[in-house]
N, C-alpha and C positions, 0 to 999 in steps of 0.2 A: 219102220226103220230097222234096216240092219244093228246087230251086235258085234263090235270089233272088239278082240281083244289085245292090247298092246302090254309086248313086255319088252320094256327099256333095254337094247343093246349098248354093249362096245367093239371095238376092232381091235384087234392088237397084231403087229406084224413081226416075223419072227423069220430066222431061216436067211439061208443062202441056198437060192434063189429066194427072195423073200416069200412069206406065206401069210394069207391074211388069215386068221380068228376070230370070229363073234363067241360075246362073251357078255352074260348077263350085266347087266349095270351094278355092281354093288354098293357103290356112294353117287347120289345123285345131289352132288355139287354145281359148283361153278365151271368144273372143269368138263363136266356132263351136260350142263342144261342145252346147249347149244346142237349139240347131237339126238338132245332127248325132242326137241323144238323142233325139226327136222324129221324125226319119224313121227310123231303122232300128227303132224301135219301132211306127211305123206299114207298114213294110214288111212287117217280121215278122209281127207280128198276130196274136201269141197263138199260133201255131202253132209243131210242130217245123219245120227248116229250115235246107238248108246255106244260108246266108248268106257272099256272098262284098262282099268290101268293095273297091271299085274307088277306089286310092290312085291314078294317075297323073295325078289335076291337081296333087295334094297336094305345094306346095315347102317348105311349113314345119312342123313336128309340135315342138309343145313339150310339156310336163309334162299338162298341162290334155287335152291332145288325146292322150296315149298313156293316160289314167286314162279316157278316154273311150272308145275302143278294147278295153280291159280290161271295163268296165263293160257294153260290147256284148258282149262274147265271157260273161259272167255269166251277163248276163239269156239269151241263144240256149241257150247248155248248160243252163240251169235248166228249158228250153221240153223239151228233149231233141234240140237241133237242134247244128250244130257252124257253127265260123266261120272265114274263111281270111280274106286277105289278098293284092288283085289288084292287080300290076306298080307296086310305091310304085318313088319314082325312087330314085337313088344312095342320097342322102344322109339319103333317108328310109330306108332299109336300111339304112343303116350305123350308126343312131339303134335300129333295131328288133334289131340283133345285139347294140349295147353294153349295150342294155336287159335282153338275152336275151328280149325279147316274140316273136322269129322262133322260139322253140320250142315257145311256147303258141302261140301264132297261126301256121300256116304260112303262108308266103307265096309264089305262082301267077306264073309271067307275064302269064298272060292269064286274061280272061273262062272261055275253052275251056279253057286249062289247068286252072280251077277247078271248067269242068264236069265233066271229063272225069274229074279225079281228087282231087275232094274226100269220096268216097266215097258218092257216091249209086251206089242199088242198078241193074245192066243187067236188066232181063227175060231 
């Protein structure tokens, strides 16, 4: 199985003639999840796949935004793929232990640490 790694965008448009922006996700709310729904499903694409979710722009996670996480981690396992959780900050971890979501989802330092041991296969 391939390793993807996804880090949650935004758009923002600016300018005359307007000008689009991608721009890390920093609150992954209600006003996010729908966008966020949209890329790791296009990321994914139908296949298996460790799917690694890169949280360090991430300073805010509410209700909306952990049902969305949840709902990714569904859809990957239903593919036959598995999902982790890369370097959320503090307070995003401390949200994801009172949750108990850090025991469905593990959670990585890094990129590397998710490659390295999210159980994809060595030759």
């Amino acid at each position: 199985m391939d390793v993807v790694i996804l880090k949650p965008t935004t758009e923002e448009t600016y300018g005359d003639p307007p000008r689009i922006l991608t721009l890390p996700i920093t609150r992954l709310d209600s006003t996010q999840v729908g966008r966020f729904k949209q890329q790791y499903e296009a990321q994914v694409g139908g296949v298996p796949c460790h799917l690694g979710i890169d949280l360090s722009s991430v300073e805010f996670l509410d209700s909306a935004g952990l049902g969305a996480l949840v709902a990714c981690h569904k859809h990957v396992r239903g593919l036959g793929g598995t999902t982790g959780l890369i370097a959320p900050r503090h307070m995003i971890l401390r949200l994801l232990e009172m949750t108990a979501l850090d025991k469905v989802l593990p959670v990585y330092a890094s990129a590397e640490d998710f490659t390295n041991n999210s159980g994809v296969s060595r030759p």
